[in-house]
Every structure is written in C-alpha cells, then in structure tokens.
LUMVO-583433 format. One record per atom (N, C-alpha, C): atom name; residue in one letter; x, y, z; residue number from 0. Coordinates in nm, 4 decimals. Example, Ala and Ser with C-alpha at 12.3 -4.5 7.8 and 13.67 -1.06 7.14 Angstrom:
# LUMVO-583433
{rec N; A; {1.3190; -0.5690; 0.7800}; 0} {rec CA; A; {1.2300; -0.4500; 0.7800}; 0} {rec C; A; {1.3200; -0.3300; 0.7800}; 0} {rec N; S; {1.2850; -0.2250; 0.7080}; 1} {rec CA; S; {1.3670; -0.1060; 0.7140}; 1} {rec C; S; {1.2900; 0.0030; 0.7870}; 1} 
This chain:
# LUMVO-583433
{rec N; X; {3.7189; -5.1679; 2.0423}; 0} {rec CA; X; {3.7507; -5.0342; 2.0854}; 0} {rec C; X; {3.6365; -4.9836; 2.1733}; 0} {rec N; X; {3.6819; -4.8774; 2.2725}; 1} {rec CA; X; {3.5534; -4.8946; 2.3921}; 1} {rec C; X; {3.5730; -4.7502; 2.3553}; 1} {rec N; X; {3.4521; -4.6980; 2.3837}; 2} {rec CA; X; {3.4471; -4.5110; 2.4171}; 2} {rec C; X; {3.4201; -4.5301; 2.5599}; 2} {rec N; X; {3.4782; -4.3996; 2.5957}; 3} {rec CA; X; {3.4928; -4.3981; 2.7723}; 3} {rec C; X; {3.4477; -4.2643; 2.7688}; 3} {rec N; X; {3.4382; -4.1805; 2.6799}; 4} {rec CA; X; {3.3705; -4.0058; 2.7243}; 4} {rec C; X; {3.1946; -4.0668; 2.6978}; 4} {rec N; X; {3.1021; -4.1089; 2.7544}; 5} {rec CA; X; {2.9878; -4.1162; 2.7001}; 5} {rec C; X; {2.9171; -4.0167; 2.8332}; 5} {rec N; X; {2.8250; -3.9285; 2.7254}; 6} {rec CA; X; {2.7460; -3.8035; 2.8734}; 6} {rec C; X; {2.5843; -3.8467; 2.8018}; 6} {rec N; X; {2.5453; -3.8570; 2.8723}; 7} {rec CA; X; {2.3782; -3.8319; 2.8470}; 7} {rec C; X; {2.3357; -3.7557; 2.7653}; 7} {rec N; X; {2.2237; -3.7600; 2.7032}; 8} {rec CA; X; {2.1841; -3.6570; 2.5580}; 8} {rec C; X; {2.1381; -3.5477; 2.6400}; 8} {rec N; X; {2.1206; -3.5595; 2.7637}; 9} {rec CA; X; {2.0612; -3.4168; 2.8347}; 9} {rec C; X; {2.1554; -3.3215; 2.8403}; 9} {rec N; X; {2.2761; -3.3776; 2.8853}; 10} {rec CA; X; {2.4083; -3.2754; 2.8990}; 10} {rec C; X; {2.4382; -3.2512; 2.7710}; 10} {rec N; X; {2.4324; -3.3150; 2.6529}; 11} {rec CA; X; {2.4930; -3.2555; 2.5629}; 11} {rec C; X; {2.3977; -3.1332; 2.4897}; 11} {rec N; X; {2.2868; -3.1761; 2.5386}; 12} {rec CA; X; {2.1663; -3.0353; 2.4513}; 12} {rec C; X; {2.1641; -2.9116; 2.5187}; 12} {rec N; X; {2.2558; -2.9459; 2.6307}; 13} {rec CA; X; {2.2056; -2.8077; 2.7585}; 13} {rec C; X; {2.3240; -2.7814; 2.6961}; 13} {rec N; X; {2.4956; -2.8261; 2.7183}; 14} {rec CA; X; {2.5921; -2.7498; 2.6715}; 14} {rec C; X; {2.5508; -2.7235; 2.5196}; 14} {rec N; X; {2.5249; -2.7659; 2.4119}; 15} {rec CA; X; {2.5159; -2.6998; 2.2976}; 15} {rec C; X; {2.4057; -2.5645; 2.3086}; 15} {rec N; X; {2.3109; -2.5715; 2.3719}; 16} {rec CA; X; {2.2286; -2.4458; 2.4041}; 16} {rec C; X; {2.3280; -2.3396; 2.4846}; 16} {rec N; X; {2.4009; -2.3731; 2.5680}; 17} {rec CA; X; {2.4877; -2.2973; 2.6557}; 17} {rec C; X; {2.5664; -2.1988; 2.5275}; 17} {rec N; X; {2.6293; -2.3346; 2.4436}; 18} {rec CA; X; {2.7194; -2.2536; 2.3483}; 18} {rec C; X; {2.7019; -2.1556; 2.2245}; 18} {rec N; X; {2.5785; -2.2205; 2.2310}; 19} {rec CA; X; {2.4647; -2.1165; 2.0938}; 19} {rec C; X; {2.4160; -2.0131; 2.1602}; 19} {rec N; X; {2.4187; -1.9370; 2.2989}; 20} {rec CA; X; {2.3286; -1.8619; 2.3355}; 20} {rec C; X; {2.2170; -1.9224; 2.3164}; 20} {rec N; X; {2.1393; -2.0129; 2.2839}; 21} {rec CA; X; {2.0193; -1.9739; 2.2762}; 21} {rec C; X; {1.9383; -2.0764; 2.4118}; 21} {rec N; X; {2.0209; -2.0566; 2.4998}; 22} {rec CA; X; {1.9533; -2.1063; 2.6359}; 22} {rec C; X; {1.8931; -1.9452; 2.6944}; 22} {rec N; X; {1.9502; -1.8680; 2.6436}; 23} {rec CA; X; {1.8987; -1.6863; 2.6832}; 23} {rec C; X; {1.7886; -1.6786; 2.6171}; 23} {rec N; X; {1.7559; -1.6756; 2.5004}; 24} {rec CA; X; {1.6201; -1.6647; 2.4079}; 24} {rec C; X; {1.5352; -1.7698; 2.4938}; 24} {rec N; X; {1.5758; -1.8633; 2.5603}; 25} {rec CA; X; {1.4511; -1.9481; 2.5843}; 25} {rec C; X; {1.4246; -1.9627; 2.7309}; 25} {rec N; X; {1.4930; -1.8897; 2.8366}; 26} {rec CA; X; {1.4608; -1.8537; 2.9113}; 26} {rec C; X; {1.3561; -1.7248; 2.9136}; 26} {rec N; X; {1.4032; -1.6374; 2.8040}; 27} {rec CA; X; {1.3693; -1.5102; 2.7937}; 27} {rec C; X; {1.2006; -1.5251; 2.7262}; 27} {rec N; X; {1.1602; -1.6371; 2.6902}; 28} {rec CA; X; {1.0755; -1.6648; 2.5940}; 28} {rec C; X; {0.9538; -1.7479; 2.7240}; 28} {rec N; X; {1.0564; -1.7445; 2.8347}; 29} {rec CA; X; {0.9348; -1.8491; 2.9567}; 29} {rec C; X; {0.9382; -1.7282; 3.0252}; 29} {rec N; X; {1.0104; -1.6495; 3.0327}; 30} {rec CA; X; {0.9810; -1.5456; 3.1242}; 30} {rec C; X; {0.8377; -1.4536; 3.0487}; 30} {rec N; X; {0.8065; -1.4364; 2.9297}; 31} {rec CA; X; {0.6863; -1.3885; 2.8922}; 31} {rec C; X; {0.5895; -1.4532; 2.9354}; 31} {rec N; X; {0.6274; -1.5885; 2.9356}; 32} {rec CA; X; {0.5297; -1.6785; 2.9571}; 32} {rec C; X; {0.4835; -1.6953; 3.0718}; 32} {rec N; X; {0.5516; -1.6928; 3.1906}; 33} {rec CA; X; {0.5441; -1.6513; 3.3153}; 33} {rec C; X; {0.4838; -1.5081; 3.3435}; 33} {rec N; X; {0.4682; -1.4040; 3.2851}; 34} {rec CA; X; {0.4070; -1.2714; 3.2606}; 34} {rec C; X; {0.2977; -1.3488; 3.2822}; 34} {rec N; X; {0.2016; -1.3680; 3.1719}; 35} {rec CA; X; {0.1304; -1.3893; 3.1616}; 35} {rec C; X; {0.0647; -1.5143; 3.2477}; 35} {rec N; X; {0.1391; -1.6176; 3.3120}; 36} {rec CA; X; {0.0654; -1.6731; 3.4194}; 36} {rec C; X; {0.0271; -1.6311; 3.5698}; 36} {rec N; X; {0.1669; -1.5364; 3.6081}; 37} {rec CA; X; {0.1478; -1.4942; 3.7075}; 37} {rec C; X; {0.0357; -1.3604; 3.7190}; 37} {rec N; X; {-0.0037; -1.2824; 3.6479}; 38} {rec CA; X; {-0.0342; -1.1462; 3.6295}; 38} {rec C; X; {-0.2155; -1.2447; 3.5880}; 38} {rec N; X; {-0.2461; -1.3186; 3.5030}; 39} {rec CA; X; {-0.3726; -1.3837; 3.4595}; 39} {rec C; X; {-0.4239; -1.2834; 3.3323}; 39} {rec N; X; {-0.5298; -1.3072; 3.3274}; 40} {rec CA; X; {-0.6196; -1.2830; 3.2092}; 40} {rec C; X; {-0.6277; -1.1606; 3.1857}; 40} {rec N; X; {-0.6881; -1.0882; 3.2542}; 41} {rec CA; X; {-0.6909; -0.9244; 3.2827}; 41} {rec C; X; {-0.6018; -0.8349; 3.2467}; 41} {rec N; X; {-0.4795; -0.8910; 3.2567}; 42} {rec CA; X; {-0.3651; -0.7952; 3.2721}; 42} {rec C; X; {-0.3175; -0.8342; 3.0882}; 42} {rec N; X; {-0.2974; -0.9294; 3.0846}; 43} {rec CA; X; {-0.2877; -0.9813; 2.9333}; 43} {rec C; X; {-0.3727; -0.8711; 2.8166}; 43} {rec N; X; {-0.4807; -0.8796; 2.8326}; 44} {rec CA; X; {-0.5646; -0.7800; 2.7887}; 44} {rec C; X; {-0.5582; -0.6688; 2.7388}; 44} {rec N; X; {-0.4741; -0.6338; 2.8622}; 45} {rec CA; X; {-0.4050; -0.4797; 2.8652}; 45} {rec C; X; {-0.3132; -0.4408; 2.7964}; 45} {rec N; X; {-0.2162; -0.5931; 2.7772}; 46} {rec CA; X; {-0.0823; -0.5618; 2.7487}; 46} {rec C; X; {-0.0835; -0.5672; 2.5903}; 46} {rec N; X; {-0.0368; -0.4609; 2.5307}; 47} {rec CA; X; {0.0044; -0.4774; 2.3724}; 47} {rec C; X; {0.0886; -0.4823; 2.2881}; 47} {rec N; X; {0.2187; -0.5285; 2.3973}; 48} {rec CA; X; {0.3574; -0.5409; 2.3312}; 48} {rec C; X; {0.4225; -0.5937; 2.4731}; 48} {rec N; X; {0.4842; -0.7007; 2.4642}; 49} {rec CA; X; {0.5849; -0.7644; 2.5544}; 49} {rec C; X; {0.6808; -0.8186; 2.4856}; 49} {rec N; X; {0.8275; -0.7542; 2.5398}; 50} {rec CA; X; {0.9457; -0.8236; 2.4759}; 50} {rec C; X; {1.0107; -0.8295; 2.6106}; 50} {rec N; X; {1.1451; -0.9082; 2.5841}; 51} {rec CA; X; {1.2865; -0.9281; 2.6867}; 51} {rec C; X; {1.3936; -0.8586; 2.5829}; 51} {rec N; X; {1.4269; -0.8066; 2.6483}; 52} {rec CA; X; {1.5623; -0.7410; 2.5548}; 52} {rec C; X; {1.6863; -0.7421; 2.7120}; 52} {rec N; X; {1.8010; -0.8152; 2.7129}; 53} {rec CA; X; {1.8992; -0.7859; 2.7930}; 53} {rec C; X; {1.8762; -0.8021; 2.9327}; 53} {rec N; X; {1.7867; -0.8430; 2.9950}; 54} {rec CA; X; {1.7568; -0.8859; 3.1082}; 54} {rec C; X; {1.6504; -0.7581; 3.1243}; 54} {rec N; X; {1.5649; -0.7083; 3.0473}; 55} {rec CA; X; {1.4673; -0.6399; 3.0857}; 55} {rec C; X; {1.3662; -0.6719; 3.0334}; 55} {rec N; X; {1.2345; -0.6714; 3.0595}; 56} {rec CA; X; {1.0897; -0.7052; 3.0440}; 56} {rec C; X; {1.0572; -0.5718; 2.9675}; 56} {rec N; X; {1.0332; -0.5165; 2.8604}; 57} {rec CA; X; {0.9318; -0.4400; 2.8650}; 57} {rec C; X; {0.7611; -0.4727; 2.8004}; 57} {rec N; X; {0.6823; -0.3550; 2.8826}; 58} {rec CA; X; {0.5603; -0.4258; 2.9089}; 58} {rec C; X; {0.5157; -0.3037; 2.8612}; 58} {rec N; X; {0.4406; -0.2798; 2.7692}; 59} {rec CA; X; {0.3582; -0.1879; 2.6746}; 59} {rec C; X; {0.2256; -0.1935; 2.7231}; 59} {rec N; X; {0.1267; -0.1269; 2.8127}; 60} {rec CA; X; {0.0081; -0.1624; 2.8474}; 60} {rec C; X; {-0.0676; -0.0469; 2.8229}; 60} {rec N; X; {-0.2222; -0.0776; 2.8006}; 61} {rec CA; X; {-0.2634; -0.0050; 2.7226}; 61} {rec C; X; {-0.3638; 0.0670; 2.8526}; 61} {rec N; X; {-0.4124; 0.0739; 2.9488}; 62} {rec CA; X; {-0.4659; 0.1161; 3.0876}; 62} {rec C; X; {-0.3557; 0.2155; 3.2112}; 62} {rec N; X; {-0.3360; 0.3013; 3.1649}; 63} {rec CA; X; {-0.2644; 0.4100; 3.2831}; 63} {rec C; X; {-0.2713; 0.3755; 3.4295}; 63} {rec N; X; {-0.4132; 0.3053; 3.4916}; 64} {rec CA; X; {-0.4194; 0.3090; 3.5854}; 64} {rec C; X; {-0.3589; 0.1695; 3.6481}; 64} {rec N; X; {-0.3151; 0.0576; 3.5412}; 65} {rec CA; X; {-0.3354; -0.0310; 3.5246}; 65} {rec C; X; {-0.1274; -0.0501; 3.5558}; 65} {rec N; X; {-0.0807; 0.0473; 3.4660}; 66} {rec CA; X; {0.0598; 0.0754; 3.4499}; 66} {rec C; X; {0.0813; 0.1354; 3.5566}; 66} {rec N; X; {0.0483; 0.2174; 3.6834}; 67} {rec CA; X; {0.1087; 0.2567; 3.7622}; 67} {rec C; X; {0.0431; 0.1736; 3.9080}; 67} {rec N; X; {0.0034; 0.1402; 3.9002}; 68} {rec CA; X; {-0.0473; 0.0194; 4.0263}; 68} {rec C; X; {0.0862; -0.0752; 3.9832}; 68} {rec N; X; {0.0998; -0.1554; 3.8338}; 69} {rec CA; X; {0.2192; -0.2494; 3.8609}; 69} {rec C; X; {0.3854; -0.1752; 3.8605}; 69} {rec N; X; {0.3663; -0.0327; 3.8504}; 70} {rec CA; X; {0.5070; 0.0147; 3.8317}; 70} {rec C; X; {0.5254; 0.0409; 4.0133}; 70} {rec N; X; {0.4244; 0.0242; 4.0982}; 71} {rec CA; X; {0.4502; 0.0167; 4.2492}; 71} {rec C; X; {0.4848; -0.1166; 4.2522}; 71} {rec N; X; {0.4464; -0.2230; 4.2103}; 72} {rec CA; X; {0.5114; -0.3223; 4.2642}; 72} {rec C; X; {0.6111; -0.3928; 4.1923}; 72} {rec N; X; {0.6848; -0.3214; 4.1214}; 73} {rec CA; X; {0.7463; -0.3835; 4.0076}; 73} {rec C; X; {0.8763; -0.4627; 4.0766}; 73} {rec N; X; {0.9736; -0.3990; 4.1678}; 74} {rec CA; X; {1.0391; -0.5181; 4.2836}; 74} {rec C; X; {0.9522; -0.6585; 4.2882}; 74} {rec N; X; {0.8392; -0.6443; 4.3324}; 75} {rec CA; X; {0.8051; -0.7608; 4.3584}; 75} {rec C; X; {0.7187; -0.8561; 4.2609}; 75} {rec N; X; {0.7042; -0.7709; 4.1673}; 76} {rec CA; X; {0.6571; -0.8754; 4.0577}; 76} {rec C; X; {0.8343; -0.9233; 3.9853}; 76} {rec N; X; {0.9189; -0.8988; 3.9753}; 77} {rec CA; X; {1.0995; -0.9602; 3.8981}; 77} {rec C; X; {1.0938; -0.9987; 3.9723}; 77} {rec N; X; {1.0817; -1.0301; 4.1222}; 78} {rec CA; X; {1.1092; -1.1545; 4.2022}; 78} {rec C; X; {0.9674; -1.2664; 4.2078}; 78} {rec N; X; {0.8469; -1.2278; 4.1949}; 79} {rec CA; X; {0.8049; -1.3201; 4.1174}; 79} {rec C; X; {0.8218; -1.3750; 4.0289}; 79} {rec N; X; {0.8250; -1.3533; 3.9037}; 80} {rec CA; X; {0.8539; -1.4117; 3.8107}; 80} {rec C; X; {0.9999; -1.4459; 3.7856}; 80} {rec N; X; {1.1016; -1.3991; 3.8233}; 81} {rec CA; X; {1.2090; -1.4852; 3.8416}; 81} {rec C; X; {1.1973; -1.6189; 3.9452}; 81} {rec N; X; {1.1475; -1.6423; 4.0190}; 82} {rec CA; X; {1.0730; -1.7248; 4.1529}; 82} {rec C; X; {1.0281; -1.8301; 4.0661}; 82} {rec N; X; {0.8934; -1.7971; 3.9808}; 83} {rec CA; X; {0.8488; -1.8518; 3.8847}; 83} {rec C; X; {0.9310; -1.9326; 3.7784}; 83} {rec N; X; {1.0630; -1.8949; 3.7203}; 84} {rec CA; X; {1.1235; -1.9724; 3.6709}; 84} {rec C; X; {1.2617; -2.0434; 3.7069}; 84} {rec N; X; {1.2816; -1.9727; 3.8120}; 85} {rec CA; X; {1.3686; -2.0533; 3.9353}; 85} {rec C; X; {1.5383; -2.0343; 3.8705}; 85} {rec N; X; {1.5066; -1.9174; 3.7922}; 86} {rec CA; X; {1.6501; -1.8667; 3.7857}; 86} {rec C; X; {1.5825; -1.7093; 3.7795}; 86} {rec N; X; {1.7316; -1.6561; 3.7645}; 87} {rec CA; X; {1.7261; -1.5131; 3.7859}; 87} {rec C; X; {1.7566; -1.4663; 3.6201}; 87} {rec N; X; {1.6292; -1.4253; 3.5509}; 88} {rec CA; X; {1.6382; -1.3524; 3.4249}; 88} {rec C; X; {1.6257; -1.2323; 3.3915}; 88} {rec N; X; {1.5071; -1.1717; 3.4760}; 89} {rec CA; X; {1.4067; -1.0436; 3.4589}; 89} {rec C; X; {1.5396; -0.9381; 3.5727}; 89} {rec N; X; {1.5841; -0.8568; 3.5237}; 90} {rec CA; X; {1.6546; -0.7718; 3.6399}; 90} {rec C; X; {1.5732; -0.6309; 3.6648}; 90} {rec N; X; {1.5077; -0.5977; 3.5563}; 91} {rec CA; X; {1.4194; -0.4718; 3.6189}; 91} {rec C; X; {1.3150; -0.4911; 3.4824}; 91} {rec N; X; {1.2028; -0.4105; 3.4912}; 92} {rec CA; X; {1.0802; -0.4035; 3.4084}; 92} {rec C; X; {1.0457; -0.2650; 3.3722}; 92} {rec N; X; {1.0365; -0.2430; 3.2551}; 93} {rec CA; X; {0.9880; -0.1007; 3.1735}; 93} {rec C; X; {0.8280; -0.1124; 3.1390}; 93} {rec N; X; {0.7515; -0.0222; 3.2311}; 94} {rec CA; X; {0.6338; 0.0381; 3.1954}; 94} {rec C; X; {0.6274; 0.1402; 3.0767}; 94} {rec N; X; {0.5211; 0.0994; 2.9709}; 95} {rec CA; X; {0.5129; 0.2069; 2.8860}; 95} {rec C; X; {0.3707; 0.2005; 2.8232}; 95} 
C-alpha cells in the first residue's frame, strides 16, 4: 500500500500553527523582540511594560521626553519593525 498525500514536516507545523492561532502569539512575541533590537539598549531601559494585544504594540515608557520624540515617529518605527519581521503585524503603537 503506497501513501501518495506525503507534505514535509515544515508544512504540516506551519498549518497546525495556522489552525491553533498560535502563529499570532508568535509573531506577536518577535515583534517585541524586534522592539527591542531595532530601538537598542537605551530605549529598553526606559520601557516598563511591552505587550501586543490585536495588532497593537503598547509601549509603557518611563522618560516623557523619551515618549514623545518616539510618538513623532511612530509611522515610521510600525514600518520598521514590521520591515524587521517581513510581515505586517504592528498596525499602530500606544505611548503611555
């Protein structure tokens, strides 16, 4: 008896992640991670709460001056870091 459906173990871990949701948690989990590479040491520092909730970043930082310098570039930091992980996750970012 021959099997003729045979897929690679790669396709089958990506569709079972597809079907569990939890390809979202782990995108959502590199996109912090990407925070923190693109932005470096400094900014990390600052920050005292980072979550993803729903395609949003929020970023809890503890420096005022620090929060409104990145709330000017906040367009261009979600296209960094979406850039950075080469899909589109981050759709807008909450300063607080």
């Amino acid at each position: 008896m021959k099997r003729r459906n045979f897929q690679p173990i790669g396709a089958v871990i990506s569709e079972f992640l597809k079907d569990s949701n939890i390809d979202v948690r782990l995108n959502e989990t590199k996109a912090l991670q990407a925070w923190k590479d693109i932005l470096g040491p400094s900014v990390e520092r600052c920050t005292r709460e980072l979550y993803v909730r729903n395609g949003v970043l929020y970023a809890h930082l503890t420096s005022a001056v620090l929060r409104h310098e990145l709330q000017m570039s906040r367009s261009n930091l979600i296209s960094r870091i979406n850039q950075h992980l080469g899909i589109e996750i981050i759709k807008d970012i909450v300063f607080r």
